[in-house]
DRENZA-894362 format. One record per residue (C-alpha): x, y, z. Coordinates in steps of 0.05 Angstrom, whole numbers, plus 5000, padded with zeros to 4 digits. Layout:
BEGIN
XYZ
...
end
This chain:
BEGIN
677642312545
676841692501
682341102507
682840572450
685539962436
690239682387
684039412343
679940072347
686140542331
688240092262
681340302245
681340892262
686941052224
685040642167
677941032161
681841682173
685041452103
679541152056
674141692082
677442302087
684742152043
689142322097
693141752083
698541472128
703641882096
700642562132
698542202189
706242122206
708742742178
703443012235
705742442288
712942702276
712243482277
706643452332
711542932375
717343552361
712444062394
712043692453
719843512458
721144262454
715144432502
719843992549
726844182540
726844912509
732145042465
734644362429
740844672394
746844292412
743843672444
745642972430
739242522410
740241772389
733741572354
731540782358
727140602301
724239952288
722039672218
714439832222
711340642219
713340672287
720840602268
717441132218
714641612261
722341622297
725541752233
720542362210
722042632278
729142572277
728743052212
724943592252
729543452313
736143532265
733044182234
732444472308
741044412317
740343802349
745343222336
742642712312
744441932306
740341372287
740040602298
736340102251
734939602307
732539162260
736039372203
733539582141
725939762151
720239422121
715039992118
714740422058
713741062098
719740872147
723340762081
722241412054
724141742123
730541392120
732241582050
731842342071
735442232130
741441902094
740342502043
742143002095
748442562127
744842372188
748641752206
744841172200
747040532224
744539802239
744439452303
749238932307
753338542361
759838992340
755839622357
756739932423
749540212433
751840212498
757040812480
751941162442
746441172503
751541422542
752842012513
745742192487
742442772526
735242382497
734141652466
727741682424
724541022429
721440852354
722640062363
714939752361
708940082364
701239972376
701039402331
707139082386
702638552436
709538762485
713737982473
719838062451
726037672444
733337542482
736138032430
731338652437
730738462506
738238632517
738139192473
731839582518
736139392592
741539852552
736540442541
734540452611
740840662627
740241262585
740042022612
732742092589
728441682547
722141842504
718141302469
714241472407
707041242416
708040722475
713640402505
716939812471
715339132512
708239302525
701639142506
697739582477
691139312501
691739002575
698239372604
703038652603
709838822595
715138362571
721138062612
724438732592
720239432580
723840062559
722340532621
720341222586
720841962615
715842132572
711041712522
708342142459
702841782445
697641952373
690242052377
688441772433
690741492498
692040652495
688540212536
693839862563
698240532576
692840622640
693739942667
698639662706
704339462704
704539882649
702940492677
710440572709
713540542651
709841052604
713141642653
710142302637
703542232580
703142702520
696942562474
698942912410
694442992339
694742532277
689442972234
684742472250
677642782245
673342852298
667142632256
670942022246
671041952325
664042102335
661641552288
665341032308
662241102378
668440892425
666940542495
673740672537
674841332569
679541572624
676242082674
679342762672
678143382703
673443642643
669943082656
669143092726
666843892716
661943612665
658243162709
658743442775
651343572792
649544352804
646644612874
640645042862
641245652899
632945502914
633044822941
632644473005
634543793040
630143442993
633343712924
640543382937
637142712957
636042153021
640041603031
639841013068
646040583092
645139883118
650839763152
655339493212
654638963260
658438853332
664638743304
663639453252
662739983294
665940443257
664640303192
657240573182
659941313202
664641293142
659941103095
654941703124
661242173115
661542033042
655642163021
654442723068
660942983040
659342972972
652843322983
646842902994
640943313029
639642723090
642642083106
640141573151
643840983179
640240323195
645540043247
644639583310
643639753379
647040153417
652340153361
647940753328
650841233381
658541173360
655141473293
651442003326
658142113368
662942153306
657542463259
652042813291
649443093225
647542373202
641242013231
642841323259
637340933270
637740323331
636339653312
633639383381
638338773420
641738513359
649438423341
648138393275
643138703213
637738203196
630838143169
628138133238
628338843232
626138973159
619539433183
624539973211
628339903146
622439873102
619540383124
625540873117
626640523044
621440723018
622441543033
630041443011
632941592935
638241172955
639740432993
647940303007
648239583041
653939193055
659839503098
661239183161
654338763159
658138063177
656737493128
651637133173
645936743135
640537213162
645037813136
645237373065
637237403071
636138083079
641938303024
637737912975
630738163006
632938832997
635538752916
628438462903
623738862938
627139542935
630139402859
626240062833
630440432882
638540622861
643140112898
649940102923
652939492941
659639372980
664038973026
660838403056
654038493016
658638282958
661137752999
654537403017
652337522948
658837132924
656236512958
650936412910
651137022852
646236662812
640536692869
640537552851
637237942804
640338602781
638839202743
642539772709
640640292774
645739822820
652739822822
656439312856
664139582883
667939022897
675339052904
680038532862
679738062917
672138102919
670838072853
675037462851
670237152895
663937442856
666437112791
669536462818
676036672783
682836642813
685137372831
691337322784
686437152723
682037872744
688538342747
691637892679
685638332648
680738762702
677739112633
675138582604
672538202672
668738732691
665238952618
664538142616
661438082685
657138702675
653438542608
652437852637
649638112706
645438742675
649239072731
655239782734
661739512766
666539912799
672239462793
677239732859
684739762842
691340212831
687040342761
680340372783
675240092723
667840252722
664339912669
655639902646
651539372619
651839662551
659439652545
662240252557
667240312614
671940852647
678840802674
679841262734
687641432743
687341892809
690241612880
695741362907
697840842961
694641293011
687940982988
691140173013
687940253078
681140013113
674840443105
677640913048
671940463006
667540553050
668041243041
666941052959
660740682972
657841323007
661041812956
657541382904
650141342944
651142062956
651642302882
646441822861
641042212910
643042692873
640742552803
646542182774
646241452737
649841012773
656040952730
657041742723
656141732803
661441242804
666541482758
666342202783
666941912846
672941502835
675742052815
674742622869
675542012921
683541892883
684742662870
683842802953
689042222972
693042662915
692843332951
693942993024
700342652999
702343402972
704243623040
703842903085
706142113073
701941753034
702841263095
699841773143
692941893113
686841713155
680741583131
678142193162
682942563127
681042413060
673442553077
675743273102
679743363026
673843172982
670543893000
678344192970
677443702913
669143962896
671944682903
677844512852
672844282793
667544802809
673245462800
end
């Protein structure tokens, strides 16, 4: 499902006008009736309630005032506050004028009014105070006025949430917190990031009668991964196929002190399908793979604590039958594990690539020592990436979007940027936002899972940044089901590998 941002969607509904003539006088007529549809899909019968409708001076106070019409018509009661008094929009204008027409009582915010009172007693506040255009700052005044709404029974903002940005999910010293968000045409960037994500409530993408041609053309790079578009991308399974169809994969990973951690990259990929996997692992730590995960093959690297190029003919040689090389989890971030990281991205670059964990690390000592190419995909977490880029973490989560597109088209490289909104962004620009998961995923070895998820799907004909957006989301959508029945704080990392088969099953019905 496409996302935009503030930019894209004031084009988007300025083409919708000058190419087609549905000018912005329809365009709220439809943001009003459509935004009624969905209140009444929520409540049921409207007669009789109490509704206080917030509109600001722009078409957002606009879109509030159309809808108050259609909620008054439905036997609501209806009241509305100017917060800003009279508006400056010509469409809001006209909205009020009707309003006033039919005695809906209109009346301006001022320090003598007890909005207050009037929350109170609403059943529903609609929210019509800034829109899209709104960059989320806001002033003592309006700050004081949104702490009232939250008080209210049950909110609903008309196309996001007043306090936020639109485009990187910021919200002001004060955010109206919204049951529900109506939002028109498309989901908002911002609306998917956090902090802003708590505050839209429940999501309801409505139409503006703007034309999918329109949409087509203007080729859009944001998306959010849904369950269509997992279904569309999940690869097939021949009924006439054999090991070799779904794909090999090699993982290079664990040392001493990462016993554990090669097993749960196996289980990925083995989980998500991929025909053989073979893990490259030292000695004797290759038998607490075979012990955990017999189905795996875990080859011994001979009197060694640690991965390094020492043993690159055993790897080599399995390289070059595999579809797939994962490397990083649990290696250690020795120099002779640096070597080999960097040995492996130049000689085996033809090959898709998964890199992780401390192969991200030794890469961050020196990023400009590595070549990369669209069939890798690096998965660092914020922390990691912090390191990659030589930013400060705060600077990454001010804006993950933009850091990763940035550090993606610079590095020819996919990024699947790790956090409570995961991003997953290509060299050419286009990204994905993954919303699935919960805190169930903050614990050790759930990426490791990921990485093997990702190498997995990769064997098995996906690009790297389909393999990792469909992975995101199946990975996020089994912490989901666990915490259905269980704590979030319970979940094991075994436990989420045993959901992802429950998670395949749910897109393929």
């Amino acid at each position: 499902m496409k996302i935009v941002n503030a930019n894209e969607m004031k084009e988007i509904e300025s083409k919708t006008s000058e190419i087609y003539g549905i000018d912005g006088a329809l365009m709220m007529e439809h943001a009003a009736s459509s935004s009624y549809a969905a209140i009444k899909a929520e409540f049921g019968n409207l007669e009789g309630k109490s509704i206080l409708v917030l509109a600001g001076k722009g078409n957002n106070g606009g879109d509030a005032l159309a809808l108050a019409r259609y909620l008054l018509e439905s036997g609501s009661t209806v009241k509305v506050c100017l917060v800003f008094g009279e508006p400056s929009s010509e469409l809001a204008k006209k909205n009020l004028y009707i309003l006033r027409k039919l005695d809906v009582e209109c009346v301006e915010y001022s320090e003598n009014y007890d909005l207050a009172k009037d929350v109170e007693n609403a059943d529903i506040v609609v929210d019509g105070i800034l829109g899209t255009g709104s960059k989320g700052q806001i002033g003592k005044e309006l700050s004081k006025i949104i702490d009232i709404i939250n008080h209210s029974k049950y909110t609903i903002s008309i196309d996001l949430p007043t306090g936020m940005d639109t485009d990187t999910g910021h919200v002001s010293q004060s955010c109206v917190k919204a049951n529900m968000t109506i939002t028109f045409g498309f989901m908002k960037k911002g609306m998917l990031l956090y902090p802003a994500r708590l505050y839209c409530g429940k999501v309801k993408t409505e139409k503006i009668g703007i034309p999918e041609k329109l949409v087509e053309s203007m080729e859009l790079k944001g998306e959010v991964t849904t369950f269509d578009d997992a279904k569309k991308i999940l690869p097939e399974r021949p009924a006439f196929s054999n090991k070799g169809t779904f794909g090999r994969v090699l993982i290079i990973s664990g040392s001493s002190n990462y016993t554990g951690t090669p097993s749960m990259v196996a289980l990925g990929a083995l989980r998500v399908g991929s025909g053989l996997v073979s893990v490259v692992t030292p000695s004797p730590f290759n038998t607490v793979v075979t012990s955990i995960l017999p189905e795996a093959i875990a080859i011994p690297i001979p009197d060694t604590d640690f991965i390094s190029l020492k043993s690159i003919k055993i790897i080599d040689e399995i390289a070059g039958k595999s579809d797939v090389i994962a490397i990083g989890p649990g290696l250690g971030i020795k120099e002779e594990s640096e070597a080999l990281v960097k040995y492996i991205l130049e000689v085996w670059k033809d090959k898709f690539i998964v890199i992780d964990a401390d192969g991200l690390n030794l890469i961050s000592k020196d990023v400009d020592r590595y070549q990369f190419n669209p069939k890798m995909i690096l998965t660092p977490h914020l922390g990691e990436f912090a390191r990659l880029t030589s930013k400060d973490i705060s600077e990454v989560i001010s804006d993950p979007v933009k850091h990763a597109l940035e550090f993606s088209k610079m590095r020819n490289v996919n990024v699947l940027l790790k956090g409570p909104t995961t991003v997953v962004a290509r060299p050419e620009g286009e990204y994905t936002l993954n919303i699935t998961g919960n805190s169930a995923l903050a614990k050790g070895g759930t990426g490791d899972i990921l990485t093997g998820m990702i190498a997995g799907f990769m064997a098995q004909g996906l690009c790297a940044f389909d393999a990792a957006r469909l992975s995101a989301y199946i990975h996020g959508r089994a912490a989901e089901i666990y915490s259905q029945s269980k704590s979030e704080a319970s979940m094991l990392v075994r436990d989420l590998a045993d959901l992802i088969p429950q998670v395949l099953r749910e897109i393929n019905r």
